[in-house]
C-alpha positions in Angstrom: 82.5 84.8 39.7 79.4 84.9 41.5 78.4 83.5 44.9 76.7 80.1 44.7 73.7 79.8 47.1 75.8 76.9 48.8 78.7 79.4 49.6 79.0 81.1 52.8 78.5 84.8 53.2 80.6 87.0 55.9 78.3 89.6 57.1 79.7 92.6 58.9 77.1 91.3 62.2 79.1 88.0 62.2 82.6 89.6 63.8 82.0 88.6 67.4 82.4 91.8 70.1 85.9 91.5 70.7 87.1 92.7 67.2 86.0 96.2 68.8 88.6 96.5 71.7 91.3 94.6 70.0 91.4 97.4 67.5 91.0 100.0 69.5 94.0 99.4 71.8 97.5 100.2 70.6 100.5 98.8 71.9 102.7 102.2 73.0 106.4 101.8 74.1 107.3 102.4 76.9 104.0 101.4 78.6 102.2 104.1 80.4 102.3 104.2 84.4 98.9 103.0 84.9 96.5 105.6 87.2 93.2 107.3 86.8 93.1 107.7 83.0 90.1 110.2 82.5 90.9 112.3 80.2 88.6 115.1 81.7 90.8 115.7 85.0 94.7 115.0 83.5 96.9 116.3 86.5 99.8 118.2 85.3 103.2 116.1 85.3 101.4 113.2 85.2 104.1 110.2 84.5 103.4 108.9 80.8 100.4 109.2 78.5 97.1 108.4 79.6 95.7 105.0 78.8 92.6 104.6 76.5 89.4 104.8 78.9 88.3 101.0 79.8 85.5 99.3 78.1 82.1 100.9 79.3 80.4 97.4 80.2 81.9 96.2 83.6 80.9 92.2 83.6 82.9 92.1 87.2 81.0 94.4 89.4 83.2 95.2 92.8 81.3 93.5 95.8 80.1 95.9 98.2 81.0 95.0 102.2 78.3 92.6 102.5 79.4 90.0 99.8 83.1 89.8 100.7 81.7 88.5 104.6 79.2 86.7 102.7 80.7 83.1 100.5 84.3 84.4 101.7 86.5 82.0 100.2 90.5 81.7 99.6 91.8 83.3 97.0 93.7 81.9 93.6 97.6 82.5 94.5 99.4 83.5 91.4 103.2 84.0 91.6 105.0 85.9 88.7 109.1 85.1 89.2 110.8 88.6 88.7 113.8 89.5 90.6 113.3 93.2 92.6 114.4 95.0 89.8 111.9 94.2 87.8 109.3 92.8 90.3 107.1 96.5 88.9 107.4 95.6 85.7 106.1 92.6 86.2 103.3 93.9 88.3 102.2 96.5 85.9 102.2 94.1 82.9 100.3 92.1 85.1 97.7 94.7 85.3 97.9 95.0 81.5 97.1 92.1 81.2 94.0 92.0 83.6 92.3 95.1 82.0 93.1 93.8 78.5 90.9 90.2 79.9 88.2 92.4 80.9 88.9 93.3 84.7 87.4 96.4 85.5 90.1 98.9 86.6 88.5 99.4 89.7 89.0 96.0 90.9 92.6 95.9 91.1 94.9 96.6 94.0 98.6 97.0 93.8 100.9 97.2 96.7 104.9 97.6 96.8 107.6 96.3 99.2 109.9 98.4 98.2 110.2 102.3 96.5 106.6 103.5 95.7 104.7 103.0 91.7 105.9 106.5 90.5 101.4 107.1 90.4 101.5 106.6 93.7 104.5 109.0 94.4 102.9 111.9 92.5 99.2 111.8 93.6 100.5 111.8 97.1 102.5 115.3 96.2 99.0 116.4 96.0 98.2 115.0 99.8 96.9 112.5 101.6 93.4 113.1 102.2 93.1 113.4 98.1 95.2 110.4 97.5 93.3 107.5 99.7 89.9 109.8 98.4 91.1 108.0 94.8 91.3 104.5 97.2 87.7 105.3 98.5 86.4 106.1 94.9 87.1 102.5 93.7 87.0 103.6 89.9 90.4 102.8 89.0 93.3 101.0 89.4 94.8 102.0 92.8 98.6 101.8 94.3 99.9 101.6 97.9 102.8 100.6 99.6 102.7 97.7 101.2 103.0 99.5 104.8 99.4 100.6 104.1 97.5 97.2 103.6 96.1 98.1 107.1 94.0 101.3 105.9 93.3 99.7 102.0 90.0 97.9 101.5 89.7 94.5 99.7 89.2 94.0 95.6 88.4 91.3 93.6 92.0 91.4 92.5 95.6 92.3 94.5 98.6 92.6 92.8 101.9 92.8 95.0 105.5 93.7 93.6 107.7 92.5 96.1 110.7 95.6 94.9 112.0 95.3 98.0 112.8 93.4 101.2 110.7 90.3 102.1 111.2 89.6 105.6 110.2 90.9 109.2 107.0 93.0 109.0 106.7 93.0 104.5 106.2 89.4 105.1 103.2 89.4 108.2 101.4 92.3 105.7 101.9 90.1 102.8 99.2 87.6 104.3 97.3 90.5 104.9 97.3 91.5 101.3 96.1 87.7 100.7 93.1 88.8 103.0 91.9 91.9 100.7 92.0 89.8 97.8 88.4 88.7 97.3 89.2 86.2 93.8 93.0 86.7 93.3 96.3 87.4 94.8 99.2 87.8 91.9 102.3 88.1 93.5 105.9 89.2 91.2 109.0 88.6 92.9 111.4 85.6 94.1 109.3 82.5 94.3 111.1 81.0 97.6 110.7 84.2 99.2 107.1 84.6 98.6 106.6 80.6 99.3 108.3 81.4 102.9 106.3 84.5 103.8 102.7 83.3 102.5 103.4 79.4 103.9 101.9 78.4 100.4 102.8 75.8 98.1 104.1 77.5 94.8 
């Protein structure tokens, strides 16, 4: 039957832009250890397959030195409950979940109490001065262990995964992890434990 003028016509211009990157991601199982996913420099024994490359418009460009002393404010606290077994887990779907929102790779920050991310274990096999070169770089998401908050530069966005003990010295570099974190602070572990270490209301 034939389309009355009155009836409305779907054009292929009216699906809005989002239809593009929610068809072009696929869910894999298990996820993939998130890292530098270029496809162009894969480093051999990389943990996991590489992760489609993010969207090519960034619409949260990292502030250079000059804006995070300029309009500092505090940061959103987000706490995640996990227990430390799966306090990474939590983290990396975290992560996930920021890229698949939008947040460019390169914005995010994750630090661990405990054992090092496994991306973090291998790109250090390839030495220092190459791994905290990836930090410097700011193109993708980074990983550090918590002991290093000292020598990594603020984001827009840290993500901590307390896998491991939360007291003493993990808890003084926890508020310094709320300092790098220019718009957000997630935090996945035990709830009372982070409440006691941060001061904060959770």
């Amino acid at each position: 039957m034939p389309l009355t003028p009155e009836e409305p016509q779907i054009h292929e211009s009216a699906q809005g832009p989002r239809v593009i990157p929610a068809a072009g991601r696929t869910a894999s199982t298990p996820r993939p250890v998130p890292g530098p996913r270029s496809a162009a420099t894969p480093r051999p024994g990389h943990p996991g397959p590489a992760r489609p490359a993010p969207p090519v418009q960034r619409p949260h460009p990292v502030p250079g030195p000059s804006a995070r002393t300029e309009n500092r404010s505090v940061p959103q606290l987000q706490v995640i409950p996990a227990p430390v077994a799966g306090a990474l887990d939590a983290a990396e779907e975290a992560v996930d979940l920021l890229l698949d929102n939008g947040r460019a790779p390169g914005d995010v920050l994750v630090l661990t109490t405990g054992e090092q991310h496994p991306w973090a274990t291998h790109e250090l096999s390839f030495g220092e001065a190459s791994y905290w070169a990836q930090h410097d770089a700011r193109d993708d998401v980074f990983f550090a262990d918590l002991s290093a908050i000292g020598r990594a530069a603020g984001r827009p966005v840290v993500v901590v995964a307390v896998n491991g003990a939360l007291a003493g010295d993990a808890a003084q570099r926890l508020s310094l992890a709320r300092e790098r974190a220019d718009a957000l602070l997630i935090v996945c572990g035990d709830p009372k434990a982070i409440n006691s270490a941060l001061g904060a209301s959770v």
